[in-house]
C-alpha positions, 0 to 999 in steps of 0.5 A: 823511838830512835836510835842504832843497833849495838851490833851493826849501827842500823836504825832501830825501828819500834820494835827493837830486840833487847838483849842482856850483856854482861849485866847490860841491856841493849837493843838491837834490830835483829835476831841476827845481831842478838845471836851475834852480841851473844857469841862475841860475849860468850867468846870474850869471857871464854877468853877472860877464863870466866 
């Protein structure tokens, strides 16, 4: 499997993180990325009044 991280643009190894963002799933290579995509997520629609 090949491809980057969603959060950091590092390759992905064979057993990435998948994460669920706004209805979306993607992968990162990190629990660190995962927690971040979170934040950023939860930030954004905290700002949008959702």
């Amino acid at each position: 499997m090949s491809g980057t991280c969603a959060a950091c643009d590092c390759e992905l190894d064979e057993t990435p993180i998948k994460v669920t963002i706004g209805g979306n799933t993607v992968e990162v290579c990190c629990d660190d990325c995962a927690q971040a995509l979170r934040e950023a997520h939860a930030s954004q629609a905290q700002g949008d009044g959702i």
